[in-house]
N, C-alpha and C positions, 0 to 999 in steps of 0.2 A: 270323951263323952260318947254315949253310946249313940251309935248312927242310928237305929230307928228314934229316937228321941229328937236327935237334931233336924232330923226329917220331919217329923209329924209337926214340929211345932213351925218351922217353916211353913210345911202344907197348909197348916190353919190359920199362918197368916197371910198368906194366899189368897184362901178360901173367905177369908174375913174381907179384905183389901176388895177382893174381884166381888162382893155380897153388896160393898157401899156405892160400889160404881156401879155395880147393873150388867156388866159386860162379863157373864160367867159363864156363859154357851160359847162365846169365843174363845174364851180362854181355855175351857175347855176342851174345846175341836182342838187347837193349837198344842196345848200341853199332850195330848191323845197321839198325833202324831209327831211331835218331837218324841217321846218315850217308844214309839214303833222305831224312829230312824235311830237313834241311839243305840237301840238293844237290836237292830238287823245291823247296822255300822259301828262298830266297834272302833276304832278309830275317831269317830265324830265323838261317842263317849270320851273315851281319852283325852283330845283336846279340850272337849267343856271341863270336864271334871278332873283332869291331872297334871296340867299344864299353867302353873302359875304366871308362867312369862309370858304369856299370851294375853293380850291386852282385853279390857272389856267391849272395846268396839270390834274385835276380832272374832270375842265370842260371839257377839250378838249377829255379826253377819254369817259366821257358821251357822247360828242357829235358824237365821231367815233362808239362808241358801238351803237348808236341811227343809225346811218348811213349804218354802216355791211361796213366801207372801212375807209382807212386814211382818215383827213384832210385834203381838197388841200391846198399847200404853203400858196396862198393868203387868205383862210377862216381860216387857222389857224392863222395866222399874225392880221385879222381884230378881230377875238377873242380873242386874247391878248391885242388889243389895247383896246376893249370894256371893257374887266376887269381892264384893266391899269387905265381908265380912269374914273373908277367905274361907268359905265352907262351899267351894264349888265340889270337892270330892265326894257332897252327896247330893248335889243336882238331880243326879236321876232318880231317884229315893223320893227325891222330893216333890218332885212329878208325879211319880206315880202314888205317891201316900196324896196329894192335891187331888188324881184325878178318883181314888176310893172314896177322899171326903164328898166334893162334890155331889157324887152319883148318890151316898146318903144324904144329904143337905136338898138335892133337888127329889128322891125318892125315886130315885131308878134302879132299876137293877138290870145288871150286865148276864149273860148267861151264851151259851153253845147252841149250837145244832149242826150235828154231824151226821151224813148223808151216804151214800152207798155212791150218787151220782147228783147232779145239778136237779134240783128238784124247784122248777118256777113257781111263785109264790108259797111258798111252805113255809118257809120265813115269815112272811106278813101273817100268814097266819096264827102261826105261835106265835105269831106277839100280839097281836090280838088280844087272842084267846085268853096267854097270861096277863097281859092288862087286864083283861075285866076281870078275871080274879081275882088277881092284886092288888089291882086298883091303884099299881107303879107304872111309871113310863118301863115296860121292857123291851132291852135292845139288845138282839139275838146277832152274836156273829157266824155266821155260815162256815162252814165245812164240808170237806169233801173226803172220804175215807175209803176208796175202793174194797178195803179190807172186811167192813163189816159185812159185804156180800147184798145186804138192801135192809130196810125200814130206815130207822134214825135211832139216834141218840140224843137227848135233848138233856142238858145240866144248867139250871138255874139257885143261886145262892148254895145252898145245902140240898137241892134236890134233886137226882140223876133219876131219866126215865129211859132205862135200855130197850129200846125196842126193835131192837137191830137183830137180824137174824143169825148173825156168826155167835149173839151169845145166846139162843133158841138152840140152835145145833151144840155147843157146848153144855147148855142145863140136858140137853137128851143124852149126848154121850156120857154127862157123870150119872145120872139116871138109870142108864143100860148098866156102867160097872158097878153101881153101887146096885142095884138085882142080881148081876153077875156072880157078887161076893158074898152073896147069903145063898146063893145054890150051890156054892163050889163050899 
């Protein structure tokens, strides 16, 4: 069976499960950093997801120890049904296709902001600002890029706003060759 398939229909009973109970901002926080410790620890992946012989109370205290807190109810239940049903090999798929649903489900959206250097409140700002546009919960993750040389770069769903100065200097230098190439 095709793995985004066995993933999304997992995520949505997740997303259904965690919608009856009420507890979908924890599960949430919770699933958000288990899929950061998984995809930085590769090994933590491996054991959740390819490691049959590994019993389900083994996974579940990896997953708390990866976490620094219990399990909530509902992610411990959905991680037993994963191993029950031995489709742990898409665990993390399922996570992350759970943590997309959600964020449509409650009308968020996730987006960038990429920095020259630590720029205090810039952040709160842009989110702000695109909330009252959007009229979504937006939740900007920070970055740091010494490469763009200064302004920012901000990408939310489909829409990138370059306002970084290394790509200023690059529209001037194709600018100069393309004048260049109509004199010569």
């Amino acid at each position: 069976m095709n793995a985004g398939i066995v993933a999304s229909r997992y995520a949505k009973a997740l997303l259904k499960f965690v919608q009856e109970t009420g507890n979908g901002d924890k599960v949430y926080a919770q699933a958000g950093v288990l899929v950061l410790r998984m995809e930085d620890i590769g090994q933590l992946e491996d054991y959740i997801c390819n490691h049959g012989e590994i019993c389900l109370e083994k996974k579940i205290q990896l997953l708390e120890t990866a976490l620094g807190e219990p399990l909530a109810m509902e992610l411990s239940r959905f991680t037993a049904l994963v191993v029950r049903q031995r489709r742990t090999g898409f665990f993390l798929r399922m996570l992350q296709a759970f943590l997309v649903l959600y964020r449509e489900a409650a009308g968020m959206k996730l987006g960038t902001l990429v920095t020259a250097f630590p720029a205090d409140g810039l952040k709160e700002k842009m989110e702000a600002l695109f909330r009252q546009r959007t009229g979504a919960d937006v939740q900007l993750e920070m970055k740091v890029d010494p490469e763009i040389l200064g302004g920012f770069i901000f990408e939310l769903d489909d829409m990138l706003l370059d306002a970084s100065v290394a790509s200023r200097f690059r529209e001037i230098r194709r600018q100069l060759i393309e004048k260049n190439n109509r004199i010569v």
